[in-house]
VOGU-3710 file (C-alpha; in Angstrom, 3 decimals, decimal comma):
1> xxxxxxxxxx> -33,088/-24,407/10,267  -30,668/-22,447/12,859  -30,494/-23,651/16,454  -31,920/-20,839/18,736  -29,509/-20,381/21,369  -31,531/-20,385/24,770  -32,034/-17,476/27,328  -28,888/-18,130/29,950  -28,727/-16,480/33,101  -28,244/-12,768/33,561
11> xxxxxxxxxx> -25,091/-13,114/35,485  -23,448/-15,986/32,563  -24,164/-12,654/29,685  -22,967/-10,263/28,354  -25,995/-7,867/28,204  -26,075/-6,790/32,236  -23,058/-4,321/31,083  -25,698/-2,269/29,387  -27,890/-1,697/32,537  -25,499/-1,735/35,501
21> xxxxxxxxxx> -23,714/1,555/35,288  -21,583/0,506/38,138  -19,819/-2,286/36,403  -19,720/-0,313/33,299  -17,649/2,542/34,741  -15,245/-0,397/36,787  -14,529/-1,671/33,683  -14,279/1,027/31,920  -11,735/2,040/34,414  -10,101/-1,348/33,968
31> xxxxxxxxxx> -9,703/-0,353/30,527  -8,789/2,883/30,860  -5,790/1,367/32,891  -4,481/-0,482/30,681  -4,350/1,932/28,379  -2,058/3,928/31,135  -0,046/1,141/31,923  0,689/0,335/28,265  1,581/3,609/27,416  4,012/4,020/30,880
41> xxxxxxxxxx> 5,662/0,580/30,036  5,982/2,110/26,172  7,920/5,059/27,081  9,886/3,529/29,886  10,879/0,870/26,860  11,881/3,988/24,638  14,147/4,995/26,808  15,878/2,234/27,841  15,624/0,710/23,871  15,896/-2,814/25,181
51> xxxxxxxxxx> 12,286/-3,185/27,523  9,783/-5,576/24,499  10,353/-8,673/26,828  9,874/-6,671/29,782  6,654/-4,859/28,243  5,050/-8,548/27,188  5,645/-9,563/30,826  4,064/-7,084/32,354  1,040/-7,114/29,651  0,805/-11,120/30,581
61> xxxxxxxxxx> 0,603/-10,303/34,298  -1,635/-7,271/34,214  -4,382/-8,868/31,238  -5,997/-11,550/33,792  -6,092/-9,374/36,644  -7,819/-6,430/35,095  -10,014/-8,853/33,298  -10,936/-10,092/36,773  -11,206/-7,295/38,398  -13,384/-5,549/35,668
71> xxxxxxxxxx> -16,047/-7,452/37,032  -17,394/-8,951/33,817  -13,779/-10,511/32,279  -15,455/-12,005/29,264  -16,471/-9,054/27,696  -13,047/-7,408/28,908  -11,691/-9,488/26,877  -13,929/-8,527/23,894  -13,384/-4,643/24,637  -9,233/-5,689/25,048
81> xxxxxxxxxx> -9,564/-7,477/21,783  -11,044/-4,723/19,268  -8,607/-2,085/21,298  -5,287/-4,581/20,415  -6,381/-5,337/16,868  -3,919/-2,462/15,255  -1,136/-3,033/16,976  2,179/-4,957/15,628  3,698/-5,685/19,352  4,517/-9,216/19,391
91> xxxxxxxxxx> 7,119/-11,618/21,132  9,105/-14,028/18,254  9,368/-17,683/18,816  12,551/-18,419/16,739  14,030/-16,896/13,396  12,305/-13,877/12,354  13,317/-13,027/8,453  13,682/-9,511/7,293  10,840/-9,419/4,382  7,222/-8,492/3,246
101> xxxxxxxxxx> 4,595/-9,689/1,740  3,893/-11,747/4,091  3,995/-13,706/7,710  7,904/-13,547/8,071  8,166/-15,397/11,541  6,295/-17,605/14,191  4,794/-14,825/16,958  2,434/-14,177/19,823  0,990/-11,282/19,260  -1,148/-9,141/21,441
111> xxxxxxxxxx> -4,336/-9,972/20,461  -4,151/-13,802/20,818  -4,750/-13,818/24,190  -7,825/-12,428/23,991  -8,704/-13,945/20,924  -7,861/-17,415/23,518  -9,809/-16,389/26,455  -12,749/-15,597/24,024  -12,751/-19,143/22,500  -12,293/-21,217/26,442
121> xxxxxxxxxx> -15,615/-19,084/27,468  -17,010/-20,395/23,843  -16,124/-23,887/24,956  -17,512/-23,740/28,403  -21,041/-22,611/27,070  -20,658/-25,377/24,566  -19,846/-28,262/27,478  -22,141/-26,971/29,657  -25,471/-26,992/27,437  -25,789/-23,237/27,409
131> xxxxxxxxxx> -24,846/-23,087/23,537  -26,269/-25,675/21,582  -23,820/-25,688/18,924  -20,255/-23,584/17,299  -21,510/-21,412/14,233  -19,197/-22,047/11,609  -19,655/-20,232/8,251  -18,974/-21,934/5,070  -17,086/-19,252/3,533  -14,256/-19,891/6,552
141> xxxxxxxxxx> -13,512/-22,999/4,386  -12,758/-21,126/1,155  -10,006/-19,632/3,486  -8,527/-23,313/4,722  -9,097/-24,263/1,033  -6,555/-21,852/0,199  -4,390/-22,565/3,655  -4,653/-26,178/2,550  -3,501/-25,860/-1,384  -1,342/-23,417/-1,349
151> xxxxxxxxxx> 0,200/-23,463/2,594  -0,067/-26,931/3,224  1,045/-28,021/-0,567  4,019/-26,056/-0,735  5,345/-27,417/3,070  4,744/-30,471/1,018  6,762/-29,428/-2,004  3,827/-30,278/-4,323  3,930/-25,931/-5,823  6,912/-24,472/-7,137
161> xxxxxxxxxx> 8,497/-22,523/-4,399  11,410/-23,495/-2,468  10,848/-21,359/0,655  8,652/-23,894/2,811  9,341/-22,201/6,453  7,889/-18,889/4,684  4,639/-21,106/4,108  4,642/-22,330/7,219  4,393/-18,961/8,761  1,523/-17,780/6,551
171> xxxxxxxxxx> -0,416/-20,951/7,413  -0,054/-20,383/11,214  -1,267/-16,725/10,488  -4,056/-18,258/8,202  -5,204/-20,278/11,025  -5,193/-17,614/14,035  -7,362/-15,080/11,686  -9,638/-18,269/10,760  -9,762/-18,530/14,780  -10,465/-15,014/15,246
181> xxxxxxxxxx> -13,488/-15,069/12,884  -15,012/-17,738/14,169  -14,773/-16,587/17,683  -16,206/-13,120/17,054  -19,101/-14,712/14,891  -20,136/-16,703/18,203  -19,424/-13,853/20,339  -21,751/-11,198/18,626  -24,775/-13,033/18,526  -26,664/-10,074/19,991
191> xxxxxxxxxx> -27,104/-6,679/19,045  -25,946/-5,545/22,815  -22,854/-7,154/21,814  -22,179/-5,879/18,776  -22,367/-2,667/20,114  -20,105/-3,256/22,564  -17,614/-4,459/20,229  -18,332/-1,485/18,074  -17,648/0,811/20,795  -14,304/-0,557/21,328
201> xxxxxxxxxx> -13,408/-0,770/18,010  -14,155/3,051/17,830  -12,010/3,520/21,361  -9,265/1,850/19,270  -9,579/3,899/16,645  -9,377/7,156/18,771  -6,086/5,713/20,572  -4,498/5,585/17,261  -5,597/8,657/16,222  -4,407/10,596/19,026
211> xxxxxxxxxx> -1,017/8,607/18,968  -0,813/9,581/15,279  -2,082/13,371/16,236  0,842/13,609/19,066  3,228/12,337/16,530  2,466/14,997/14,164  2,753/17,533/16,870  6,317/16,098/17,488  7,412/16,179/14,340  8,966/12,652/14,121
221> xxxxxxxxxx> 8,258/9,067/15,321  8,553/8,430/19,223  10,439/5,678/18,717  8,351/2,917/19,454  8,842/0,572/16,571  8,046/-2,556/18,921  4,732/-1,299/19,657  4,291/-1,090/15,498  5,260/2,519/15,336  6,699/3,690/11,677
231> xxxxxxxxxx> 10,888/3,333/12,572  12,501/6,346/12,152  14,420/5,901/8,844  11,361/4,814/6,936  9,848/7,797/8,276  12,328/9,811/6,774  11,901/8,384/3,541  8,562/9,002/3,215  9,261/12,574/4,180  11,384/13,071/1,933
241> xxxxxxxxxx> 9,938/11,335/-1,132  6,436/12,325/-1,027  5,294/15,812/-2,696  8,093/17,327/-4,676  10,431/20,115/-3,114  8,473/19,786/0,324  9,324/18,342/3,498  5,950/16,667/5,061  5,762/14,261/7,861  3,216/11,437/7,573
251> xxxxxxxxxx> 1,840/9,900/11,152  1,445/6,098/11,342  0,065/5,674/14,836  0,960/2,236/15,953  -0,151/0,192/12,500  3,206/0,234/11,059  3,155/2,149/7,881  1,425/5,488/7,213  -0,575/3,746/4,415  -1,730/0,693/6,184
261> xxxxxxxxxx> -2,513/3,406/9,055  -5,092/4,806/6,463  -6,471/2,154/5,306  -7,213/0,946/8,485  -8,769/4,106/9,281  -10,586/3,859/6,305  -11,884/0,571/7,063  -13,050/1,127/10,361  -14,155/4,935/10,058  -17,428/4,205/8,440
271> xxxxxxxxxx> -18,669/1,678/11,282  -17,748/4,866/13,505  -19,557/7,493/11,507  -22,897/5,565/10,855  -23,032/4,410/14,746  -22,895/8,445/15,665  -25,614/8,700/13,317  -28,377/6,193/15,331  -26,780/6,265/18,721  -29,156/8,439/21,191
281> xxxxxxxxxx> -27,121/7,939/24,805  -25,223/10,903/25,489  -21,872/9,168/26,621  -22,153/7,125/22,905  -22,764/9,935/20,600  -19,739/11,674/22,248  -17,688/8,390/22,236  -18,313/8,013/18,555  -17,836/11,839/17,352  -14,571/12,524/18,396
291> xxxxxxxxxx> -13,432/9,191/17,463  -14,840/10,084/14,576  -13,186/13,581/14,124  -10,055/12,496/15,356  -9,897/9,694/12,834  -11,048/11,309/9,954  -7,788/14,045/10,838  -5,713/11,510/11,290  -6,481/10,171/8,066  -6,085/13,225/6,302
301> xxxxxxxxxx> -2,469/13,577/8,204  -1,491/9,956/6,929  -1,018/11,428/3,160  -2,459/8,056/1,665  -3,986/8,867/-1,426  -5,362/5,347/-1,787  -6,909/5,548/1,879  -8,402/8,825/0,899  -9,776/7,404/-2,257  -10,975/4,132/-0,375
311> xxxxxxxxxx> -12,859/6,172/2,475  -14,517/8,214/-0,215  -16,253/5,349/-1,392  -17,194/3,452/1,487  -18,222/6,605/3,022  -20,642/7,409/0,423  -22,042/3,936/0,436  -22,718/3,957/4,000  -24,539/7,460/3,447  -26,485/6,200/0,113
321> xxxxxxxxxx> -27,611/2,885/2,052  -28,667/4,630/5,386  -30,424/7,054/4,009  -32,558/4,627/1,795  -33,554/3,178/5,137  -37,151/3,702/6,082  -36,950/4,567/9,346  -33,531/6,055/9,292  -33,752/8,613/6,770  -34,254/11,701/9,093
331> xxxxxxxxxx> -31,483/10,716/11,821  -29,167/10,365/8,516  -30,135/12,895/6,472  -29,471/15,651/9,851  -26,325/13,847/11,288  -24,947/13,704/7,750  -25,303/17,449/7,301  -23,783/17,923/10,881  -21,125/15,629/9,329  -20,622/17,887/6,165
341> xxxxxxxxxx> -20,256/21,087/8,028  -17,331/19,488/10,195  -16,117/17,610/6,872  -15,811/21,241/4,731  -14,354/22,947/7,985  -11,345/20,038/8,402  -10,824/20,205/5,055  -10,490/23,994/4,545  -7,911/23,513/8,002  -5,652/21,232/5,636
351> xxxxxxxxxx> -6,566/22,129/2,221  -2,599/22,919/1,774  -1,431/19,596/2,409  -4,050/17,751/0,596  -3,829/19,601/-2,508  0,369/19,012/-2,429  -0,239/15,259/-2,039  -2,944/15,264/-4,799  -0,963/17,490/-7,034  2,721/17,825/-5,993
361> xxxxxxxxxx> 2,980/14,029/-5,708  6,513/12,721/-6,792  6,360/10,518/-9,607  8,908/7,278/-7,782  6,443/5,920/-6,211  3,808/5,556/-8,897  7,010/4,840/-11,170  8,188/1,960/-8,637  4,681/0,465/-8,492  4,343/-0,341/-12,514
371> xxxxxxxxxx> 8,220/-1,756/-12,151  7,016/-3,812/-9,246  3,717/-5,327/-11,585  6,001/-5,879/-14,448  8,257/-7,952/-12,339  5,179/-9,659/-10,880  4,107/-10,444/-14,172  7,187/-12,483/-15,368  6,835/-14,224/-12,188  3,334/-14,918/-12,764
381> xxxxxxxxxx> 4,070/-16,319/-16,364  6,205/-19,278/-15,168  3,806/-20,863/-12,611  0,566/-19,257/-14,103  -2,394/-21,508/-12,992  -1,191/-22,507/-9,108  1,538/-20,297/-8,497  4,866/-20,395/-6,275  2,918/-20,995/-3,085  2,210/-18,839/-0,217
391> xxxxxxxxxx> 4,446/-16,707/1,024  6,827/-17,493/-1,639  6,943/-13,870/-3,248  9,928/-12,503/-2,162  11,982/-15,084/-2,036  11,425/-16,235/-5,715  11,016/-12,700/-7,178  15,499/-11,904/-7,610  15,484/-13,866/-10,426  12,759/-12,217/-12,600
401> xxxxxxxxxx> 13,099/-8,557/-11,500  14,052/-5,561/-13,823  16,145/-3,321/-11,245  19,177/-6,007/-9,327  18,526/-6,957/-5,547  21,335/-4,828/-4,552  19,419/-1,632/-5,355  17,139/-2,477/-2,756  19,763/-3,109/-0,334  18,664/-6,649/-0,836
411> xxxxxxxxxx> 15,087/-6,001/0,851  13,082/-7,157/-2,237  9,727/-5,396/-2,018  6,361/-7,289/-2,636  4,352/-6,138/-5,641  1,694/-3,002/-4,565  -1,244/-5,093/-5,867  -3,119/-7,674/-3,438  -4,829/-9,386/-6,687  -1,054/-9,916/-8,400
421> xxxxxxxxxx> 0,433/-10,695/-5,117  -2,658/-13,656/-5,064  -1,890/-14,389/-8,563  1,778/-15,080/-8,270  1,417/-17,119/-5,637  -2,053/-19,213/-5,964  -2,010/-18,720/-9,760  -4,941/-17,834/-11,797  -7,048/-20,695/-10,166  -6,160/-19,518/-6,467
431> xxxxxxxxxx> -6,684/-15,970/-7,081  -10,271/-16,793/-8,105  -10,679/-18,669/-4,982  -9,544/-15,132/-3,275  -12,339/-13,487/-5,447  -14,915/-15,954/-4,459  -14,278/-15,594/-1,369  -14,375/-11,717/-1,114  -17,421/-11,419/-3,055  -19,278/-14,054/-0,935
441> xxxxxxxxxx> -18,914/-11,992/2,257  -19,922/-8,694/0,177  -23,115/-10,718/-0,721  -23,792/-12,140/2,398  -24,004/-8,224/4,012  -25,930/-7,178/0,873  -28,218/-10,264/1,889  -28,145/-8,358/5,326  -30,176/-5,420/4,272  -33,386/-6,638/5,131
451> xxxxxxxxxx> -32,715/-7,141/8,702  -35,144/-5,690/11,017  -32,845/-3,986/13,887  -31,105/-0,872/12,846  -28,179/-0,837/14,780  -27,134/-4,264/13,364  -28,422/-2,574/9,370  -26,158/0,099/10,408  -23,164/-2,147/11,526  -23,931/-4,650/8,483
461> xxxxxxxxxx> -24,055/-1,080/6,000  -20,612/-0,022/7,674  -19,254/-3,284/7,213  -20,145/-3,972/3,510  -18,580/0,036/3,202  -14,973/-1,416/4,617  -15,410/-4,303/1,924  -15,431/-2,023/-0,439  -12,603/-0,141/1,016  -10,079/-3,309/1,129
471> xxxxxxxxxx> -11,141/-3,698/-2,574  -10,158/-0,223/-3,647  -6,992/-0,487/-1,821  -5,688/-3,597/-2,691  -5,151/-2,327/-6,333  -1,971/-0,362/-4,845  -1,456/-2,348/-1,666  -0,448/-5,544/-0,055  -1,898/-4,395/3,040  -4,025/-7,649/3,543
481> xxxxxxxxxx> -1,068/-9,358/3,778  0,091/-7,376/7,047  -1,343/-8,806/10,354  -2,844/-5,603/11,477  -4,709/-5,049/8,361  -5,934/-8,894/8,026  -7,348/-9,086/11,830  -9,150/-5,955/10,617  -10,666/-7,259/7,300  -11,475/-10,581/9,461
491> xxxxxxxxxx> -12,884/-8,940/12,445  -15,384/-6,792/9,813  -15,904/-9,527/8,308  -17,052/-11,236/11,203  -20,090/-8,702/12,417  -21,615/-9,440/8,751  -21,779/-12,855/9,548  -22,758/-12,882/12,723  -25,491/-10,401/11,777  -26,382/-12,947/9,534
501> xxxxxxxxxx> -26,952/-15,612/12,296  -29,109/-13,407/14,349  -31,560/-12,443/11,190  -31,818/-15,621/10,917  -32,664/-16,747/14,034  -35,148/-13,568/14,368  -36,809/-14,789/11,134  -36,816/-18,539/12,535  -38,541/-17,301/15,628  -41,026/-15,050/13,687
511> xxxxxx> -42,385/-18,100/11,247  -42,724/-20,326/14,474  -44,912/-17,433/16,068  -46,794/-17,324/12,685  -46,967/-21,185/12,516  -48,500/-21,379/15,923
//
């Protein structure tokens, strides 16, 4: 049976946000600034091409004393958490190694602060009595089963790869996702707080989306590659390459890559579209839609077929699911046709550009993706049951590939397929540890239907939508494998679990009411 955490103070929760519309708007505000101040030290660093250190300082200096001054830091930090979670800006500790595929250096990125401060207010509920325990769920240790096996083993030179600083990257990154999930699981134990941290999560979402929206305007990146921004010659390249005997310009926002942009997008889009269609507060609803609308364009601007494909179908799970809700049916059923009318009309505004990309596609990049799973493949047969190791790819690949290193100006690319990627490094045995792991989260939000509060059936539905998502996009993707991405997946994953805890504490309390 599940501890129920006890009733704490108003002034030690997170809840008071909800009701005192002072302290919202102050932090708020605080957020809001950031936001300014970011964006001022990112175009002050454009122009001088030399200001990341100087941007990282002043993000260290200004973080605690907005947090402070927002009047409620902890869930600051929350709000500053879900807002970071796309971005790539990080400071290096060390050697950083030109690859992908993978963790390729030791980093603080710009999310582990808040990730930090999070986990020290976790531990002073925990020493002080006002949490009676850490909720830890078991399917974190499928994840440090594989850190331990396949990270740990190859530092130890018990797998077959050779590259053991690459696996000792991947199993610091293991560990600060592991970190992140756990935090967020703890830190969403109410449904006021999981709507906060949907909220910011959709605020993030519109900041990329209007980043992505300005670069299309422009025409070309801004040149913030240090904030995660596409760099400029990729950009080209994708220009180029895309639809045949066309020119077309493909916005990343700050996520690196135009396809990891959509895919995150996709992830993330349906826990913004089912929130618009429950919430009721004015300043919510209007929060939510034109993060909503703004995202959805962006996505269409990112010209990722796969992200397309994946938002399809978590889209129309999250529409099948709430509408076979009870209680939810009408509020679906009407905000979904509002929905439709604005999906036809954004449509019909790029129906020329979609149709090139579906149609006009070139053929290298599908061509490059079966060469990249036939070199996988004769990688996978020599170490077929545990693989190379983690992180190992890249390194190991020159050896068994079709096309020489040198036509790839010696920047071997990682197979386009998650599962083979998981294969050739964990083997057959370690990429059904993967699968286990995957599916147990899917189940545990299917498991979720039944619970009794609708905006935490709507998150869970959202959630189990993005799932879905990751799945369809890791057949042409590595994007799980890209820090961004991952803290995404993790931080999703996270809001089914801690759904989870709560129905089960509601149903814990209910059979003690009945018992008594």
């Amino acid at each position: 049976m599940l501890p129920v955490r006890p009733t704490v103070p108003r002034w030690a929760t997170l809840e008071h946000w909800a009701a005192d519309t002072r302290s919202l708007f102050t932090s708020v505000g605080a957020v809001g600034f950031v936001v300014a101040l970011g964006c001022l030290v990112a175009f002050a660093a454009a122009a001088a091409n030399s200001l990341r250190p100087a941007a990282g300082l002043v993000a260290a200096m200004a973080f605690p004393v907005l947090a402070f001054g927002s009047g409620n830091p902890r869930l600051f930090c929350l709000w500053a958490l879900m807002f970071a979670l796309p971005f790539d800006f990080s400071v290096y500790i060390g050697p950083v190694s030109d690859r992908a595929g993978g963790e390729r250096a030791l980093r603080l990125e710009m999310s582990d602060p808040m990730i930090l401060a999070l986990f020290a207010f976790q531990a002073r509920d925990l020493l002080t009595g006002r949490w009676p325990g850490l909720r830890v769920p078991k399917v974190i240790l499928i994840w440090l089963l594989i850190m331990l096996v396949w990270g740990v083993g190859t530092l130890a030179g018990l797998l077959a790869g050779h590259f053991r600083f690459a696996a000792g990257y991947e199993v610091v990154r293991m560990l600060k996702v592991a970190l992140l999930f756990v935090v967020l699981v703890n830190e969403l134990d109410t449904p006021s707080r999981m709507l906060h941290a949907a909220m910011a999560l959709a605020l993030s979402v519109l900041f990329q989306a209007g980043v992505g929206l300005a670069q299309y305007i422009h025409g070309q990146p801004f040149g913030l590659e240090f904030l995660g921004e596409v760099g400029a010659k990729t950009a080209e390249d994708l220009a180029s390459f895309s639809v045949r005997d066309a020119r077309v310009f493909r916005i990343s926002g700050f996520v690196l890559h135009p396809n990891l942009f959509g895919i995150f997008l996709a992830a993330c889009l349906p826990l913004v579209l089912a929130c618009l269609m429950i919430m009721r507060g004015l300043a919510a609803r209007l929060l939510f839609g034109v993060a909503g609308a703004a995202g959805f364009v962006a996505l269409i601007l990112t010209q990722s077929r796969s992200a397309w494909v994946a938002f399809a179908g978590a889209s129309g799970i999250v529409l099948l699911l709430m509408v076979m809700h009870r209680r939810l049916f009408r509020l679906s059923i009407s905000t979904a046709a509002v929905g439709g009318v604005a999906l036809a009309i954004a449509i019909g505004a790029f129906h020329e550009p979609i149709m090139k990309r579906l149609f006009d596609s070139q053929d290298a990049a599908a061509i490059g993706r079966e060469e990249f799973k036939d070199d996988a493949r004769r990688l996978i047969d020599d170490s077929y049951m545990m693989g190379w190791g983690l992180n190992q790819y890249v390194q190991e690949l020159p050896p068994y590939m079709k096309t020489s290193a040198r036509s790839y100006s010696y920047w071997i690319p990682p197979v386009h397929n998650i599962y083979y990627l998981w294969w050739a490094e964990t083997g057959l045995i370690g990429l059904a540890v993967h699968l286990v792991m995957w599916i147990s989260i899917a189940l545990m939000a299917v498991r979720n239907l039944r619970v009794r509060d609708e905006l935490l059936f709507t998150v869970n539905v959202a959630c189990l939508a993005a799932m879905v998502a990751f799945a369809v996009d890791g057949f042409l993707s590595f994007s799980l494998r890209v820090n961004p991405i991952s803290r995404t997946y993790w931080v999703l994953a996270a809001m089914i679990y801690a759904t989870y805890y709560w129905r089960r504490q509601q149903e814990t309390q209910h059979q003690r009411q009945g018992a008594a």
